[in-house]
N, CA, C and O atoms as a GROMACS GRO file, in nm:
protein
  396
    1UNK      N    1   0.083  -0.119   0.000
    1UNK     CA    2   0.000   0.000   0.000
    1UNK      C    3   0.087   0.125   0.000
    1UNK      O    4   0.205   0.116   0.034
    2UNK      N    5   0.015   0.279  -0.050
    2UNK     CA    6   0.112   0.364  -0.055
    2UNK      C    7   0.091   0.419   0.012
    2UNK      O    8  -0.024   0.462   0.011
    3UNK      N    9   0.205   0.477   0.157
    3UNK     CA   10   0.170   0.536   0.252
    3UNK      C   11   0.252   0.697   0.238
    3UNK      O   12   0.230   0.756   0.344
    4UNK      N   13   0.318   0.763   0.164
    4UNK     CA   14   0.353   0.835   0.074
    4UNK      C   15   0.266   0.946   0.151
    4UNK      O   16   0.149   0.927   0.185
    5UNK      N   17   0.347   1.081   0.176
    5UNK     CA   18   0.243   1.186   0.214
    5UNK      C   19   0.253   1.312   0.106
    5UNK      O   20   0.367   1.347   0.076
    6UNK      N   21   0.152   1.377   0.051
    6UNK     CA   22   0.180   1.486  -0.018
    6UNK      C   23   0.253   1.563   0.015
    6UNK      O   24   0.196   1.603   0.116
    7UNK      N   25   0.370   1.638   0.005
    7UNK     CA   26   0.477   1.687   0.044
    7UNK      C   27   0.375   1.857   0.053
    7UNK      O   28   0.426   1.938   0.129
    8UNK      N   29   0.258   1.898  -0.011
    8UNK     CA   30   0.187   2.002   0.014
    8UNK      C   31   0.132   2.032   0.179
    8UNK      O   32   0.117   2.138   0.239
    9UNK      N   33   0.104   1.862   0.230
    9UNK     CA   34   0.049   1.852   0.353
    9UNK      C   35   0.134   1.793   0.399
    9UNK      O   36   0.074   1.713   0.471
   10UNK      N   37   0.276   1.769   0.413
   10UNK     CA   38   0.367   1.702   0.522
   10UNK      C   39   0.406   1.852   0.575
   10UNK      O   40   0.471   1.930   0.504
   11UNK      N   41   0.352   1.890   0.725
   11UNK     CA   42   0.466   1.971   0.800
   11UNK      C   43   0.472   1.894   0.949
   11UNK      O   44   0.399   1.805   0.991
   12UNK      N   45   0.582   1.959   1.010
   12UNK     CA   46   0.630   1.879   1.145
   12UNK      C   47   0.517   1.865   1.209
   12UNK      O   48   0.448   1.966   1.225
   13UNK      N   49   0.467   1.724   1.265
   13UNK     CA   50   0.391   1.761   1.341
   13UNK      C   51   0.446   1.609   1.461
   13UNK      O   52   0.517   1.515   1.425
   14UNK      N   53   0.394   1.628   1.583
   14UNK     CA   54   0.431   1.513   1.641
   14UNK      C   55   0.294   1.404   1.717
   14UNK      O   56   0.204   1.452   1.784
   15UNK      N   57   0.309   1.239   1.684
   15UNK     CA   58   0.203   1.178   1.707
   15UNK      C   59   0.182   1.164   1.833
   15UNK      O   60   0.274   1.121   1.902
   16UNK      N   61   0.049   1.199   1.896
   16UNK     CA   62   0.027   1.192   1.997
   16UNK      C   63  -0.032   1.005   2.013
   16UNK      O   64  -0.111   0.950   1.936
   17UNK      N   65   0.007   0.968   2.083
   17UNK     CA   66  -0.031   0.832   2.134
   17UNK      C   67  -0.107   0.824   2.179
   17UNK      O   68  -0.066   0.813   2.294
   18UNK      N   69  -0.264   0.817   2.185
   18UNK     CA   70  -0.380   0.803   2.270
   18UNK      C   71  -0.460   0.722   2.177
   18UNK      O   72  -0.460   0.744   2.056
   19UNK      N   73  -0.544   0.607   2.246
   19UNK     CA   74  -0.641   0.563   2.164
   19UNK      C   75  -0.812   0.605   2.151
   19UNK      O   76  -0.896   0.609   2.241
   20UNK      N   77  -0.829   0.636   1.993
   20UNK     CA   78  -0.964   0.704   1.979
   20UNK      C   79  -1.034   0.647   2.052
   20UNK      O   80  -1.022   0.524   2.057
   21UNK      N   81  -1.162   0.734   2.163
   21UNK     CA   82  -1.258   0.678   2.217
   21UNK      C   83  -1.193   0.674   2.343
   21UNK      O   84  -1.279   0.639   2.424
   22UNK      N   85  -1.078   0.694   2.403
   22UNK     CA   86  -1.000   0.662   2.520
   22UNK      C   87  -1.039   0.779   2.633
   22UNK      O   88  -1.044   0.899   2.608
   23UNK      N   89  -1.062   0.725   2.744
   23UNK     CA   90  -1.060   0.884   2.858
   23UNK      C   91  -0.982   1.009   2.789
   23UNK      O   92  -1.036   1.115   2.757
   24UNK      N   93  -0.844   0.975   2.774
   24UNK     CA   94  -0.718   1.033   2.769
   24UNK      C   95  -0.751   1.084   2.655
   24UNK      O   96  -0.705   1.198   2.647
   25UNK      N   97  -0.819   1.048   2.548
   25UNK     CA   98  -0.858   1.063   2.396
   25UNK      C   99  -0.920   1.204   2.425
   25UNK      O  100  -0.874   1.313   2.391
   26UNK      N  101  -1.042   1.174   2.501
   26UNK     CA  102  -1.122   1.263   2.528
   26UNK      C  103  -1.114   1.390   2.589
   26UNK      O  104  -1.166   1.493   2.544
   27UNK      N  105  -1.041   1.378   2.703
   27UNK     CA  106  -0.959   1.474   2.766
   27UNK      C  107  -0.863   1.586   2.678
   27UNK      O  108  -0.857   1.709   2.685
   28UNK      N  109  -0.785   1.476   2.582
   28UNK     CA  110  -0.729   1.559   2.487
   28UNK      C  111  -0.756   1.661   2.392
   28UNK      O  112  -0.695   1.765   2.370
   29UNK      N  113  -0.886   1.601   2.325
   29UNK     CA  114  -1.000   1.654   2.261
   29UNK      C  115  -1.110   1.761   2.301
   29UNK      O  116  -1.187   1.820   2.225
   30UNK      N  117  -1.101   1.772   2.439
   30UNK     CA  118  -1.096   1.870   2.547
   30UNK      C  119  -1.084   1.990   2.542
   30UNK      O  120  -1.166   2.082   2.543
   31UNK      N  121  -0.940   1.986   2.534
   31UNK     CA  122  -0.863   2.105   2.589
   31UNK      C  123  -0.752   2.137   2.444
   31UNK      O  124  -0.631   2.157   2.456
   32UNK      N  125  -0.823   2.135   2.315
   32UNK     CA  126  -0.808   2.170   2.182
   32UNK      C  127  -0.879   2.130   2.101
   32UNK      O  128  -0.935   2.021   2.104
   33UNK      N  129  -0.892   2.256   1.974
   33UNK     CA  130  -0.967   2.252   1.878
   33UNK      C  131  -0.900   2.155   1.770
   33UNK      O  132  -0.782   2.145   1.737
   34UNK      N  133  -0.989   2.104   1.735
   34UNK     CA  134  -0.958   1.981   1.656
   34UNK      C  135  -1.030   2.020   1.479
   34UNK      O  136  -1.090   2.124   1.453
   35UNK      N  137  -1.009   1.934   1.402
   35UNK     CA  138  -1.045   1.996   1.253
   35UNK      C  139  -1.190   1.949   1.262
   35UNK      O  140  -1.254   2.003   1.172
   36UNK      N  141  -1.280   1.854   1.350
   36UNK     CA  142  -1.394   1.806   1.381
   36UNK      C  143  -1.490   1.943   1.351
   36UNK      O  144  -1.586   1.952   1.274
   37UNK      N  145  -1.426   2.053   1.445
   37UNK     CA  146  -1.482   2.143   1.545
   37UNK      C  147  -1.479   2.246   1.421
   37UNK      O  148  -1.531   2.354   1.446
   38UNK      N  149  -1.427   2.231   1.292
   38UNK     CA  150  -1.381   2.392   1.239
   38UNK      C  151  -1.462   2.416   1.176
   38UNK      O  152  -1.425   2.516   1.113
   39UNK      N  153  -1.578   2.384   1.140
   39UNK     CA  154  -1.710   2.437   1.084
   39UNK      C  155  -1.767   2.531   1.166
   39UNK      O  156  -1.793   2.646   1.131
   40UNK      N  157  -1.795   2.462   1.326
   40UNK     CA  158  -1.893   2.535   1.455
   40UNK      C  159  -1.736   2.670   1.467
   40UNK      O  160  -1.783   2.780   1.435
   41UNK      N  161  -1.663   2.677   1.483
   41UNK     CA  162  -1.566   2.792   1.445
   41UNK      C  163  -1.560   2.886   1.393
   41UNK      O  164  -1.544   3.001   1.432
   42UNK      N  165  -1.579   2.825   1.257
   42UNK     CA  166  -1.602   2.927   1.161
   42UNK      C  167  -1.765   2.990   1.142
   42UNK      O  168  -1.806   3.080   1.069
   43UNK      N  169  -1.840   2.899   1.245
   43UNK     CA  170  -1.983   2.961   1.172
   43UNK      C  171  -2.037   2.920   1.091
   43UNK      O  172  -2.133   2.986   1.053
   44UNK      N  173  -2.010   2.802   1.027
   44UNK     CA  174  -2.066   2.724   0.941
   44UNK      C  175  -2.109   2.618   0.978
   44UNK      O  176  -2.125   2.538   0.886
   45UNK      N  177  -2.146   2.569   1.122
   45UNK     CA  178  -2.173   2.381   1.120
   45UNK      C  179  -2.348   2.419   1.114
   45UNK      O  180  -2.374   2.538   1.124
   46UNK      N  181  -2.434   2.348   1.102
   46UNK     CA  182  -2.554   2.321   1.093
   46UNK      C  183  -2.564   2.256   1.197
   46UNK      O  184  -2.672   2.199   1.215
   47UNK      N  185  -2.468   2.244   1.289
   47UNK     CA  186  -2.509   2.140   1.414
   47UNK      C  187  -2.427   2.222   1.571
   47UNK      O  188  -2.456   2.201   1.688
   48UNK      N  189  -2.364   2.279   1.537
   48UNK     CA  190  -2.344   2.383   1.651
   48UNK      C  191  -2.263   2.522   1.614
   48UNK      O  192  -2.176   2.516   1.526
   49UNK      N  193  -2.283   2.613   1.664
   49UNK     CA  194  -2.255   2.765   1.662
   49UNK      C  195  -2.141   2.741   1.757
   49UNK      O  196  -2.116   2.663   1.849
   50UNK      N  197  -2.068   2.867   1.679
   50UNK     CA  198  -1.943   2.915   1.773
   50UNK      C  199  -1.974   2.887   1.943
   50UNK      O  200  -1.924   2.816   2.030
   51UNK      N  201  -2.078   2.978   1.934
   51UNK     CA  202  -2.124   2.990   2.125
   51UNK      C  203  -2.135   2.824   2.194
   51UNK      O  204  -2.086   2.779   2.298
   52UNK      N  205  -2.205   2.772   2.111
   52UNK     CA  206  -2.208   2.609   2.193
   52UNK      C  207  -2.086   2.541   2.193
   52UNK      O  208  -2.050   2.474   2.290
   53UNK      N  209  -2.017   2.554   2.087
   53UNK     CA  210  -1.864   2.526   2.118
   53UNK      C  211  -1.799   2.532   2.227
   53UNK      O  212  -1.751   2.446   2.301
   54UNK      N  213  -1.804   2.684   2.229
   54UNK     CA  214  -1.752   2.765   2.354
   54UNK      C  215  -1.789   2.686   2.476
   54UNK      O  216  -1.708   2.651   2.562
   55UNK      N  217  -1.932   2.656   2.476
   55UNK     CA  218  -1.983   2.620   2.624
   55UNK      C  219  -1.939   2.492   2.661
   55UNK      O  220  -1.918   2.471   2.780
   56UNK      N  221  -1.921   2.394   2.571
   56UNK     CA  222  -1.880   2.220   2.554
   56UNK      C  223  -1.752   2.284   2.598
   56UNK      O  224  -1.745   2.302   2.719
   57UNK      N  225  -1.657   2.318   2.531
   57UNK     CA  226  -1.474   2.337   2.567
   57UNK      C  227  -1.454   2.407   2.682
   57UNK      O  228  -1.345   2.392   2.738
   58UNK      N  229  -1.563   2.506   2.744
   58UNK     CA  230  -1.503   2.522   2.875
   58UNK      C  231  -1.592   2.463   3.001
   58UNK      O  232  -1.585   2.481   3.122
   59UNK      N  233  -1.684   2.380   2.914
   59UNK     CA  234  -1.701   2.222   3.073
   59UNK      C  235  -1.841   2.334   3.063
   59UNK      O  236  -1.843   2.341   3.186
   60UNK      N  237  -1.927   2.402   3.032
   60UNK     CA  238  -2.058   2.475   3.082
   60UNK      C  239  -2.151   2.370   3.017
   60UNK      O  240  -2.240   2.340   3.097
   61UNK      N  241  -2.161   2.302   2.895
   61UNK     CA  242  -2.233   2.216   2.857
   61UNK      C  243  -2.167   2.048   2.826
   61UNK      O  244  -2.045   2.027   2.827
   62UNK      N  245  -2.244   1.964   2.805
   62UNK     CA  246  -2.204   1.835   2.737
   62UNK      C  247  -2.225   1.818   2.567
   62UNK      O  248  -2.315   1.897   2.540
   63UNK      N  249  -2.194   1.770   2.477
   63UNK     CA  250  -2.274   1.724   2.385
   63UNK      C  251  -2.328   1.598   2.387
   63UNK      O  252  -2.266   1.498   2.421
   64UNK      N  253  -2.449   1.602   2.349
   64UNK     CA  254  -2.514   1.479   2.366
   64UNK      C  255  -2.526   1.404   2.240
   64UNK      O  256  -2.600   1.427   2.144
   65UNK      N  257  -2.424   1.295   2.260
   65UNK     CA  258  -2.419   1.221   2.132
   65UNK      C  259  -2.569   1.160   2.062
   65UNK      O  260  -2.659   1.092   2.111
   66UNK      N  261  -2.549   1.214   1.940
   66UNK     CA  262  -2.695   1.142   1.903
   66UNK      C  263  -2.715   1.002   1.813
   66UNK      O  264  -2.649   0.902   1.784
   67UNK      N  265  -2.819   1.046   1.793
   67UNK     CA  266  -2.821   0.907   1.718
   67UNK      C  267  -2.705   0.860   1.566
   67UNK      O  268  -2.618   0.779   1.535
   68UNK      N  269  -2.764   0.950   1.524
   68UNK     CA  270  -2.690   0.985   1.374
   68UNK      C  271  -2.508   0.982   1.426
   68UNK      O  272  -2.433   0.887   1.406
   69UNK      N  273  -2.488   1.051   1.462
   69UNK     CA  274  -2.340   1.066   1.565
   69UNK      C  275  -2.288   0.877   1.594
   69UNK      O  276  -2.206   0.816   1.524
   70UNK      N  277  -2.347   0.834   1.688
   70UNK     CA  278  -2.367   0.708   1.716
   70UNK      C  279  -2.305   0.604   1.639
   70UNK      O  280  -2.202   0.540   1.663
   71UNK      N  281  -2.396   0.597   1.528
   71UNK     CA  282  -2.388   0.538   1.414
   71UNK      C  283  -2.253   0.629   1.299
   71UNK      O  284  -2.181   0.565   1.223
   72UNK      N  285  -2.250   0.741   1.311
   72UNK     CA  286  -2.085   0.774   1.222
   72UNK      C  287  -1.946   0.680   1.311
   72UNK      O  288  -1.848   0.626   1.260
   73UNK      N  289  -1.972   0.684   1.407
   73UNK     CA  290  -1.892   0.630   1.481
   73UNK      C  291  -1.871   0.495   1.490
   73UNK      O  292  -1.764   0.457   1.537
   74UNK      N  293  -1.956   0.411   1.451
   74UNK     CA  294  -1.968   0.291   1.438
   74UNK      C  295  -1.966   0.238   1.325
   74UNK      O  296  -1.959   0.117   1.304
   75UNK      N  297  -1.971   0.343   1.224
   75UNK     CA  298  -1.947   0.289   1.085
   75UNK      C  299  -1.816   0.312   1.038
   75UNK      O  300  -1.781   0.287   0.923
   76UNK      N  301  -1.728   0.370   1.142
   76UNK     CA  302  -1.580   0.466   1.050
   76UNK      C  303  -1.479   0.345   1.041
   76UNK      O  304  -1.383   0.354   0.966
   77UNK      N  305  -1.495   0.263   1.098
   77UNK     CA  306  -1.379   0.133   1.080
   77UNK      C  307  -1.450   0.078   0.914
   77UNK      O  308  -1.371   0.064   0.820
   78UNK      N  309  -1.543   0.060   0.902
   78UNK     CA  310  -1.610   0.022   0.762
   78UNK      C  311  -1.538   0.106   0.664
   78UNK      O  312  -1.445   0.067   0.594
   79UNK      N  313  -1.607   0.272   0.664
   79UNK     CA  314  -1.554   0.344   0.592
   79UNK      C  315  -1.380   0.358   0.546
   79UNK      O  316  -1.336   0.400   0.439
   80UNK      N  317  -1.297   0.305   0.674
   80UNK     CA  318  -1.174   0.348   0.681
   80UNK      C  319  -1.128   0.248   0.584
   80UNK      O  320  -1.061   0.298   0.494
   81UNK      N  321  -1.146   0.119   0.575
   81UNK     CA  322  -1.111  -0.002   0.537
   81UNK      C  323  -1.178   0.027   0.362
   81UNK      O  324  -1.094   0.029   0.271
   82UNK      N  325  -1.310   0.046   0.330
   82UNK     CA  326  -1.371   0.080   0.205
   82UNK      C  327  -1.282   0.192   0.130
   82UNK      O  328  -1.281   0.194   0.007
   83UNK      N  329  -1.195   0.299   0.216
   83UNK     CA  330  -1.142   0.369   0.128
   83UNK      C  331  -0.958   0.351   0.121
   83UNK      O  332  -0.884   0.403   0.037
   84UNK      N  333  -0.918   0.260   0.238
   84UNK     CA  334  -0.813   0.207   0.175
   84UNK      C  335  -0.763   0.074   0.055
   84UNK      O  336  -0.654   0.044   0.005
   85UNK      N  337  -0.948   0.000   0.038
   85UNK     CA  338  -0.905  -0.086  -0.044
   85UNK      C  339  -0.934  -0.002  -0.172
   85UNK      O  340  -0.897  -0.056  -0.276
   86UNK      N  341  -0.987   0.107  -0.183
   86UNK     CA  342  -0.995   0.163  -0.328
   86UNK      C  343  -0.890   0.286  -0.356
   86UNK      O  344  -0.876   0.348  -0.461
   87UNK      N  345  -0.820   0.305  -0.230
   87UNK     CA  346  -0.701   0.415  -0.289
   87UNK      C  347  -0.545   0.348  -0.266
   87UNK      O  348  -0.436   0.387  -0.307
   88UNK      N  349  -0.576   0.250  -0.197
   88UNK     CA  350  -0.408   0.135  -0.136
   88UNK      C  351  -0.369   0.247  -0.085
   88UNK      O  352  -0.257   0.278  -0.125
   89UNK      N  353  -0.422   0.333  -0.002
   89UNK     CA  354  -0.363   0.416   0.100
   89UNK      C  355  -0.455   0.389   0.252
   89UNK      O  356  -0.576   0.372   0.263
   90UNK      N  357  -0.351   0.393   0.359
   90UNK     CA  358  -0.362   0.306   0.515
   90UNK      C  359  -0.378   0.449   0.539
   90UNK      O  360  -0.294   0.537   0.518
   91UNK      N  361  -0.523   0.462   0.597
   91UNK     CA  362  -0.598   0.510   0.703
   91UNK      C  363  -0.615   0.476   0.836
   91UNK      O  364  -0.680   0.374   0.858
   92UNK      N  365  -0.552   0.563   0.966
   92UNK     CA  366  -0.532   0.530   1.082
   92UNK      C  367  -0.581   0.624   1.162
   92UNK      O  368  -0.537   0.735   1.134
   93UNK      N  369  -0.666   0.621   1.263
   93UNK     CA  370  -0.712   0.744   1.320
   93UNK      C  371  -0.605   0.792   1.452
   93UNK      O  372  -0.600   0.744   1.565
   94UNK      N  373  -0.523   0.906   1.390
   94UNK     CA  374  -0.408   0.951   1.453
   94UNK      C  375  -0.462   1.078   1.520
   94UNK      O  376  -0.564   1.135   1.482
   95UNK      N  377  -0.368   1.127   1.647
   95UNK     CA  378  -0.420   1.245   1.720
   95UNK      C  379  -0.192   1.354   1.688
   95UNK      O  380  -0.074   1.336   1.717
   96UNK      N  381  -0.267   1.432   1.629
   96UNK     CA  382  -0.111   1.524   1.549
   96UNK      C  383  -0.123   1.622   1.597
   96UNK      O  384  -0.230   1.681   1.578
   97UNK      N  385   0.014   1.703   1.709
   97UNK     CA  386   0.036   1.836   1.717
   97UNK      C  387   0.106   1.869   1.648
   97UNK      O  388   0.198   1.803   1.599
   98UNK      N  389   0.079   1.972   1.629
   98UNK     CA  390   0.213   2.085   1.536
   98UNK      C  391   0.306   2.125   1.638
   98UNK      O  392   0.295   2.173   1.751
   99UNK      N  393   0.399   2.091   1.564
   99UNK     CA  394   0.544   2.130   1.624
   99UNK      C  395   0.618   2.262   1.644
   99UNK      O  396   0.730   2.262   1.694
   0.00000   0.00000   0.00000
């Protein structure tokens, strides 16, 4: 398989070791904005506004996973596997700081 990175999108970044779904995962996910989040950021998600952001990242609200949510989550090992057998590129769900 080709694990090859576009040299457009290779900059330093370093792998954080936590496993998705993990306390530690979560915690991490916490206390930084993640590319998940950059729609409700920018003002564009259809599913939360800047302000609810705000309130989830500093502990004032929860999000309440829903249904639909649920099920993305339970389907992404499917998806991950469906799009490495059609590009022979290895999809791994990694947690990356910039350096």
């Amino acid at each position: 398989m080709n694990t090859t990175i576009h040299q457009a999108l290779a900059q330093p970044a370093t792998i954080i070791q936590l496993t998705q779904g993990s306390p530690e995962w979560h915690a991490y996910r916490q206390s930084r904005r993640n590319a998940s989040e950059s729609a409700a950021v920018l003002g564009l998600s259809p599913w939360m506004t800047p302000y609810q952001l705000w309130l989830v990242k500093t502990g004032r609200c929860e999000t309440r996973v829903t249904q639909a949510m649920q099920r993305g989550t339970d389907l992404e090992p499917l998806a991950r596997a469906a799009y490495e057998e059609q590009t022979g590129l290895i999809m791994q769900p990694l947690v990356l700081e910039p350096c």
